[in-house]
C-alpha positions as a Python dict, from the first residue, in 0.01 Angstrom:
ca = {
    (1, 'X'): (0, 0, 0),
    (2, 'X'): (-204, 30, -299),
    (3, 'X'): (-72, -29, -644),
    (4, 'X'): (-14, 333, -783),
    (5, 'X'): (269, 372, -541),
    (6, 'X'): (431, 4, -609),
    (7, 'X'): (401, 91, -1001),
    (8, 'X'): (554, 421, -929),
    (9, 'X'): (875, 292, -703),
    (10, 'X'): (940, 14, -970),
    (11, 'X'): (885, 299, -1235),
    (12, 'X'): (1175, 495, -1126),
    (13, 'X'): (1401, 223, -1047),
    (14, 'X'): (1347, 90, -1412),
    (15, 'X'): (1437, 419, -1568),
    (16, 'X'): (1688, 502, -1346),
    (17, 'X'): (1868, 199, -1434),
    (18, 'X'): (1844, 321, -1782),
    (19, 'X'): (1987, 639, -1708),
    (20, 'X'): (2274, 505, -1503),
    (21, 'X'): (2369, 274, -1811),
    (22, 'X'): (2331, 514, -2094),
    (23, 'X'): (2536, 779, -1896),
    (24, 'X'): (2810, 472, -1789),
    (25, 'X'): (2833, 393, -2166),
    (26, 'X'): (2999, 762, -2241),
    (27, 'X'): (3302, 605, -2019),
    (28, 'X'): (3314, 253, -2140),
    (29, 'X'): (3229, 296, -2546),
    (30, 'X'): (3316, 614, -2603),
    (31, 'X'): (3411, 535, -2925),
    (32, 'X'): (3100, 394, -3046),
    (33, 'X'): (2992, 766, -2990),
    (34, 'X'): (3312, 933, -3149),
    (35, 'X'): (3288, 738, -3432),
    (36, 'X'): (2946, 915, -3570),
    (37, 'X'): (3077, 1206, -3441),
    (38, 'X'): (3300, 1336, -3716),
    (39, 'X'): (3143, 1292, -3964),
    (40, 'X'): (2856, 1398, -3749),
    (41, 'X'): (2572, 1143, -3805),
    (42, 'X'): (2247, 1214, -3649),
    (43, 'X'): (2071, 924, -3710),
    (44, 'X'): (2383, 654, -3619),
    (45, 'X'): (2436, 867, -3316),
    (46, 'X'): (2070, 852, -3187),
    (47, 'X'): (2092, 455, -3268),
    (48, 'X'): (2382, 426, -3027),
    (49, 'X'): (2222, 645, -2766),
    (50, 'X'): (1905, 408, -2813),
    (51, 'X'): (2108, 79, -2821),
    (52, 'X'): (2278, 141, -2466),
    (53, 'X'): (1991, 326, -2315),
    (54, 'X'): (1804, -9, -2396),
    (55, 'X'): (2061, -160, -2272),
    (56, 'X'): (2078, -37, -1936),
    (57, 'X'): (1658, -73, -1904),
    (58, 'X'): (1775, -431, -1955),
    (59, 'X'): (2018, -488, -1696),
    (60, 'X'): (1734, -230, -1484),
    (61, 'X'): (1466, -551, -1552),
    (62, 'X'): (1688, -752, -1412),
    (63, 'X'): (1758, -588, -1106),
    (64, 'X'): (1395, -589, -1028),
    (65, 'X'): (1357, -969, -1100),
    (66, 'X'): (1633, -1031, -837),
    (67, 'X'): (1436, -734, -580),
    (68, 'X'): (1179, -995, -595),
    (69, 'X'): (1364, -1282, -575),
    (70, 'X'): (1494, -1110, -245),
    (71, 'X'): (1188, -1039, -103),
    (72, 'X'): (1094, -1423, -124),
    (73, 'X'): (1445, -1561, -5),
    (74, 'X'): (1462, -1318, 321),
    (75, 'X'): (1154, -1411, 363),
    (76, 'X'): (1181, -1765, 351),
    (77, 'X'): (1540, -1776, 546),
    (78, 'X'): (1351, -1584, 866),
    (79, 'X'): (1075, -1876, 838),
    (80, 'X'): (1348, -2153, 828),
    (81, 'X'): (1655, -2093, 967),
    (82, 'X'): (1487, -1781, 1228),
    (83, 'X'): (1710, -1653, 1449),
    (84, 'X'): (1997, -1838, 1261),
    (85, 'X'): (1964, -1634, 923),
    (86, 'X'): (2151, -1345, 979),
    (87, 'X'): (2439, -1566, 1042),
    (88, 'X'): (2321, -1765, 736),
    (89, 'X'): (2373, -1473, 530),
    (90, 'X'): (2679, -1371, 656),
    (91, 'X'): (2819, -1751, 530),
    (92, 'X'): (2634, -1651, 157),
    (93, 'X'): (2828, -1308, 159),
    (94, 'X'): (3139, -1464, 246),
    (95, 'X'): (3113, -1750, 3),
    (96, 'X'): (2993, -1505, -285),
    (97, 'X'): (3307, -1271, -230),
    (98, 'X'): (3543, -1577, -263),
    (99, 'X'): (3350, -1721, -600),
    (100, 'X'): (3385, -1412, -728),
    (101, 'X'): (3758, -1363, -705),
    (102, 'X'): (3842, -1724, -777),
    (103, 'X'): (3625, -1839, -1044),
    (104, 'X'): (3619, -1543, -1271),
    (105, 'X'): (4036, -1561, -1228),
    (106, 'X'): (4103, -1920, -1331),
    (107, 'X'): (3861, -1859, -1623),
    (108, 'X'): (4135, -1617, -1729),
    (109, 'X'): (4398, -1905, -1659),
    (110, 'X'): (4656, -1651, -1506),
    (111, 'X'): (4608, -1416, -1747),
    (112, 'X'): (4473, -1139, -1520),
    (113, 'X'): (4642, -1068, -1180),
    (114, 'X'): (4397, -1208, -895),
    (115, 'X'): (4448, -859, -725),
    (116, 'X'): (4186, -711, -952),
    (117, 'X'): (3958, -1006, -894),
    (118, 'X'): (3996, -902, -547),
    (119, 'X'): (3970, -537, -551),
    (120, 'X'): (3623, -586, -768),
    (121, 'X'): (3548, -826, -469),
    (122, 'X'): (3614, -524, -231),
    (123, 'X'): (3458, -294, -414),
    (124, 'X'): (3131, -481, -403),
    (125, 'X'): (3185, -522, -53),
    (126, 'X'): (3249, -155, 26),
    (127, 'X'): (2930, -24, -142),
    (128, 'X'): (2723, -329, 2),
    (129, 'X'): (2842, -180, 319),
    (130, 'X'): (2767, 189, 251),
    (131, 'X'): (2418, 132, 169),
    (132, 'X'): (2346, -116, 457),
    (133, 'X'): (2485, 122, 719),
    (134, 'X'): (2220, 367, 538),
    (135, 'X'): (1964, 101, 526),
    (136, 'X'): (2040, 63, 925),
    (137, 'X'): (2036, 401, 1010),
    (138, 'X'): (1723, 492, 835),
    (139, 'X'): (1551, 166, 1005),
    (140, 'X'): (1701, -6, 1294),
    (141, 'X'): (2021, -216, 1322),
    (142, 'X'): (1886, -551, 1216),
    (143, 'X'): (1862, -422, 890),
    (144, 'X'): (2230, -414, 827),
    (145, 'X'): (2329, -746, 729),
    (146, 'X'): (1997, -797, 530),
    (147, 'X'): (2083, -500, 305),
    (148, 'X'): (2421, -648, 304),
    (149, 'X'): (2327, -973, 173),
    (150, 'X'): (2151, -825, -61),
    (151, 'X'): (2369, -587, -186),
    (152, 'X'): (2616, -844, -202),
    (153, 'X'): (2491, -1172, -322),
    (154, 'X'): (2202, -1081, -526),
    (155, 'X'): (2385, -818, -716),
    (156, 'X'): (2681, -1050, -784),
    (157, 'X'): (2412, -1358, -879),
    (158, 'X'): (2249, -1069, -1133),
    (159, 'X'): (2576, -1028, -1261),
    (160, 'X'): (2696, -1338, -1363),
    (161, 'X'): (2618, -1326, -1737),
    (162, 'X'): (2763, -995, -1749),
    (163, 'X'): (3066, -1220, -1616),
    (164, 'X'): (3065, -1477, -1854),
    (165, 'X'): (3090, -1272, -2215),
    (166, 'X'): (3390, -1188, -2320),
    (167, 'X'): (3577, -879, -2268),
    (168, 'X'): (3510, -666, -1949),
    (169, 'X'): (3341, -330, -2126),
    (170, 'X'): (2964, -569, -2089),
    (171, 'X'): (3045, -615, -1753),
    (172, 'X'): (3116, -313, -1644),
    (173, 'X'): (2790, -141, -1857),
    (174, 'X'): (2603, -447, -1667),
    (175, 'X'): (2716, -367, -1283),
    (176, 'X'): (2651, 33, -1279),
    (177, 'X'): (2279, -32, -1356),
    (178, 'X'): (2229, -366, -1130),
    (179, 'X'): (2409, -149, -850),
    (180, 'X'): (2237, 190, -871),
    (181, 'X'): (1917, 25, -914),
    (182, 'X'): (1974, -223, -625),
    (183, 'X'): (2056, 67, -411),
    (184, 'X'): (1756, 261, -512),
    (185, 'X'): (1569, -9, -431),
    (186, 'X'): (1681, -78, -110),
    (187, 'X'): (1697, 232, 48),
    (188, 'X'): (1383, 394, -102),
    (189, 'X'): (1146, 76, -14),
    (190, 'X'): (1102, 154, 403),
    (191, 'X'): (1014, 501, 283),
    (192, 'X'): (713, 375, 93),
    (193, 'X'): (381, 414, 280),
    (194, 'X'): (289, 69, 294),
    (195, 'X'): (15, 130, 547),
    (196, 'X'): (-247, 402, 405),
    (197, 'X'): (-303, 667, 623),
    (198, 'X'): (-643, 662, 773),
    (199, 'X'): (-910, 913, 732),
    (200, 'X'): (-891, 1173, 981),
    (201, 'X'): (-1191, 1180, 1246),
    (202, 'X'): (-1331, 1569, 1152),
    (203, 'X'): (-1659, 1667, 1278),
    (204, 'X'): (-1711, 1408, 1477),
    (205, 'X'): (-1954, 1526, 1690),
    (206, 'X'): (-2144, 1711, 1436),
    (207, 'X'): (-2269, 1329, 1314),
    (208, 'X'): (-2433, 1298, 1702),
    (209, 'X'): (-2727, 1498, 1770),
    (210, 'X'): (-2637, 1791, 1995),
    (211, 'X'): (-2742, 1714, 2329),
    (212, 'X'): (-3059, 1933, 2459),
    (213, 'X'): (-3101, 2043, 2124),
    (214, 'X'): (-3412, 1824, 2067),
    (215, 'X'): (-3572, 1829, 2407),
    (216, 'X'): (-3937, 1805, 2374),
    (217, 'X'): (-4171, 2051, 2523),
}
């Protein structure tokens, strides 16, 4: 695969990350956009449009750090555990889902029902889900629990200091990119033509001389 098409995939995925957190910030902070709005304030406005677009390229970097990361640890769990890693993984997904509902709920010390700690769990889980069965379906079935796991624990791991800050409005403008951009990832990479096609054979024969043209008298 040469290196035009690797720039171009991680291209895309960086600005579509971008996208996916400027257009998440109109739901989250809406009024840091009302408030420039009347008075209308060109300038502030543009700042605010440039401050969360940035933002979202950010949390876009990031995603592509942990692609990477990815690509190393499957990579590294086939070599090691073999035909044990999918089952591996499974243990990591499982074990993610439950550190995500129980740490980020006694950090709140009771102040947050733990059924929204587990709905976010479920959430993740659900669209981990979705985009393996896609993953599967657009490869084979051993691709399913590898998308999973990614989808899964590498999105949650990418989200941790998103987790940590106060308030949830950071969080939320953190996930949208890390998940649109993971799923980008994921189900655009088998597509890429990582084997270059190979120059077609024309004229073959044309480079042979053409038998009993050159006969000699």
């Amino acid at each position: 695969m040469n290196t035009r098409i690797l720039v171009n995939f991680f291209w895309k995925a960086f600005w579509l990350g971008g996208l996916a957190g400027l257009i998440a910030s109109f739901f989250i902070r809406p009024e840091e956009y009302l408030t420039y709005m009347s008075p209308f304030d060109a300038m502030e406005l543009f700042g605010v449009f440039v401050f969360f677009l940035g933002l979202g390229l950010t949390f876009a970097a990031v995603s592509m750090t942990g692609f990477f990361a990815y690509l190393f640890v499957n990579r590294m769990g086939l070599n090691v555990f073999k035909g044990y890693w999918p089952t591996v993984q499974v243990g990591l997904i499982i074990f993610i889902l439950f550190d995500l509902v129980h740490f980020p709920y006694r950090a709140t010390d009771g102040e947050v029902a733990i059924y929204w700690f587990i709905l976010i769990a479920a959430a993740m889980l659900l669209i981990g889900w979705i985009v393996a069965k896609i993953k599967a379906k657009g490869t084979n079935s051993t691709a399913f629990i590898p998308a999973l796991f990614f989808m899964v624990v590498f999105t949650t791991v990418e989200w941790v200091p998103g987790l940590m800050v106060d308030g949830t409005d950071y969080a939320w403008l953190m996930v949208v990119p890390l998940l649109v951009c993971n799923t980008y990832q994921m189900l655009t990479l088998h597509r890429l033509p990582f084997v270059e096609k190979e120059p077609k054979k024309e004229q073959k024969s044309a480079s042979n001389p053409k038998k009993g043209q050159t006969k000699k008298a």
